[in-house]
N, C-alpha and C positions, 0 to 999 in steps of 0.2 A: 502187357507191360505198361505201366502208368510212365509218365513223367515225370523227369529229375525236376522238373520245375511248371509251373502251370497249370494244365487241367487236360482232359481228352479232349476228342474232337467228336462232337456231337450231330448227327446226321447228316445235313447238305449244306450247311452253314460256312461259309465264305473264311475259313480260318485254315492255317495249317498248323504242323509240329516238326522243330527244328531240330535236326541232329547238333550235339555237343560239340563236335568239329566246327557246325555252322556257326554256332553262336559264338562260339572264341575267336573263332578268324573273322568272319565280320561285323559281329555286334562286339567284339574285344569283353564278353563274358559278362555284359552288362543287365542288369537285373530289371531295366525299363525297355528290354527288350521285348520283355510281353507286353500287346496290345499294338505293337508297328504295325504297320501296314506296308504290305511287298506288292510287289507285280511281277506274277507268273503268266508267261504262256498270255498275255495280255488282259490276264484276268485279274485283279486287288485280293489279296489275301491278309488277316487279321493273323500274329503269328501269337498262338496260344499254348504252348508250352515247348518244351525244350526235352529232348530224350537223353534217359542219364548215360552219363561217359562210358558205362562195360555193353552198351546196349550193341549187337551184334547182329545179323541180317542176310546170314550164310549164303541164303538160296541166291539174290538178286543183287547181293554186294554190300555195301555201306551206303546206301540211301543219305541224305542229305534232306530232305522236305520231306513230309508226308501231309498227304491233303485226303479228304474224304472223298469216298467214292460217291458220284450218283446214283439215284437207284430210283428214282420216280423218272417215270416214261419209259424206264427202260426195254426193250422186245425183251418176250419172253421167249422168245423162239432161241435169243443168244444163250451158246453156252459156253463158252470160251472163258470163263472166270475157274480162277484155281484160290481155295480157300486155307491161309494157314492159323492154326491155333493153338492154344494151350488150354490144358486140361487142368482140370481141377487137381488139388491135391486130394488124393484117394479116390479118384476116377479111374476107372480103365478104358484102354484103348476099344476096347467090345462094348462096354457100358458107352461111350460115346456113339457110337456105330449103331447101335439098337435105338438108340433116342433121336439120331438122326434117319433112321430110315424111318422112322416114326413121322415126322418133319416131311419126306418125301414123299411117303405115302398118304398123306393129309392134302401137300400140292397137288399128286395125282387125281383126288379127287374134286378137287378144287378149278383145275387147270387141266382136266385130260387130252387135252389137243396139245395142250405147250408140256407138259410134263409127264400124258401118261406114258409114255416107254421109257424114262427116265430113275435110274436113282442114284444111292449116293455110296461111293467108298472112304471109306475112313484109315489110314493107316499111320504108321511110324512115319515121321519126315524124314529120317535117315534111311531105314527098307527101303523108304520109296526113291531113295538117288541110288542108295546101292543095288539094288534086290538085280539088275540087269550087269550089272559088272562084279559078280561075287566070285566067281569064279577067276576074274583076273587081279581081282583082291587078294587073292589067296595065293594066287602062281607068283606078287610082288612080296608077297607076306615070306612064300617058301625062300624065294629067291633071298629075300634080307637076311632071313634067319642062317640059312647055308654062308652067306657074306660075311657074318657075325661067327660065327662056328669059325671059318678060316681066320678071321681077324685073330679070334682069340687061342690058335692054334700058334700062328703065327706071336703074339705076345708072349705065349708061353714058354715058346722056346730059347727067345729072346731076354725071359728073365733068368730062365735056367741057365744060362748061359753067364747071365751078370754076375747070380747069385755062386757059381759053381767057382767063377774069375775071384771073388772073393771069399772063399772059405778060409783064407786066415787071418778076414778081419773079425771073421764070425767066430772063428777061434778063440782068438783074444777074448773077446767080449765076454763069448764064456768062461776063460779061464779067470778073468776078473770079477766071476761073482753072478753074470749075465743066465738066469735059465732059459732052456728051448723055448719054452713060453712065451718069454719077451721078445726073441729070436722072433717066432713066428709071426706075432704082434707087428716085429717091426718090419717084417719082409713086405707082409699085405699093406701096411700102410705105405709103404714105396709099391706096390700096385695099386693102391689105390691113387696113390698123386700123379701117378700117369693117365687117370683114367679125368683124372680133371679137366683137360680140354678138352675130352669129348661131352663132357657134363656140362662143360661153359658152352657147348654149341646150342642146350637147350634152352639158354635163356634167349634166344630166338621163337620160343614158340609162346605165343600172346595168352594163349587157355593154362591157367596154373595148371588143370589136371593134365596136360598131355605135357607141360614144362615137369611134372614131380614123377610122371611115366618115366620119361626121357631119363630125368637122372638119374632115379632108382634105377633102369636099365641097363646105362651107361655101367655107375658103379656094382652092382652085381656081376656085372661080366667081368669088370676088372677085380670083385673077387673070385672068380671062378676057374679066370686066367692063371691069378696068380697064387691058388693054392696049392700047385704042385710044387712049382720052384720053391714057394716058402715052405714047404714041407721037411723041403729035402734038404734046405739049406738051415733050418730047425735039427738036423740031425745029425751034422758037421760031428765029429771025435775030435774034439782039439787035440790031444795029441799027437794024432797022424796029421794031421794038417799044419799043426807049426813044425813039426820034424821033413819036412818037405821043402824042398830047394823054391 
């Protein structure tokens, strides 16, 4: 991930890179922000670029600074560093993995006292937080889906009900020219207008894709709800229905 503004950070060199939060709240978004000079941890940093505003950080949070790691003098006996990356476009997860045990086995030889029992795993960043709770992924997943099921059970009956309370407005409508067609049309879209404040809950989720999941799912269900009662209220006989007390 490059920089919304600036340059990388180039090996051990006394600079950092500021998150877009930082630079608005303290530098108030200023463009001569690169090149200041901070003091961290009592050390002088040169702040050399700026990370653009959608830049996100799952594993460890929203970061705020990023400064370069050391890496001369370091024991090689440590191994306590965990490495995250991206991949090339049209790279694969294996194609990474093969070129890095290539990498490992090059140290091994190189370093067999510090390296040889040593090598490297490559995987999914997401496998790798879920791969140990998939299983209770899925017993939340069942559980939502059965909550969903009653929701929409419960909807359903409740439109039948509306839709059943009005069968001789539905009457009228057709006897004025109105076909089942438009009937049906208009039933779903009064299920669908209720399904709107569950669709307005998604614009709480900051990822467009899991915001355009959310709605799609919301509104699906509220057509799914409400295609019995608009069916059926699609099918109203107006004349039994206005000849009725």
């Amino acid at each position: 991930m490059r920089p919304a503004l600036g340059r990388a950070l180039k090996g051990d060199e006394r600079a950092l890179i500021i998150s877009d939060a930082l630079w608005r709240g303290v530098f108030n978004g200023a463009p001569d922000a690169l090149g200041r000079v901070v003091k961290i941890d009592d050390e002088w940093y040169t702040v050399a670029g700026v990370m653009p505003r959608d830049f996100r950080q799952e594993v460890v949070g929203d970061p705020d600074v990023f400064v370069p790691l050391p890496v001369s003098g370091q024991n090689r006996e440590s191994k306590s560093l965990g490495v995250i990356g991206r991949l090339k476009p049209g790279v694969t997860t294996g194609e990474a993995a093969a070129e890095m045990h290539t990498v490992a086995a090059q140290l091994a030889r190189e370093y067999p006292q510090a390296n040889g029992n040593w090598t490297v795993m490559v995987e999914n960043l997401r496998l790798a937080f879920t791969k140990f709770s998939q299983g209770t992924l899925r017993q939340f997943l069942g559980f939502g889906g059965f909550v969903l099921l009653i929701a929409c059970a419960n909807v359903a009956a409740l439109l039948l009900a509306r839709f059943a309370a009005r069968q001789k407005e539905f009457a009228l409508m057709m006897a004025l020219g109105a076909n089942r067609r438009a009937l049906l049309r208009h039933a779903l879209a009064e299920s669908a207008w209720i399904a709107f404040p569950g669709a307005a809950g998604g614009v709480g989720v900051r990822d467009p894709a899991s915001f355009a999941a959310a709605v799609g799912t919301v509104l699906l269900l509220a057509a799914v709800a409400g295609m019995v009662p608009a069916r059926r209220a699609a099918r109203v006989d107006p004349l039994t229905a206005l000849r009725q007390d």
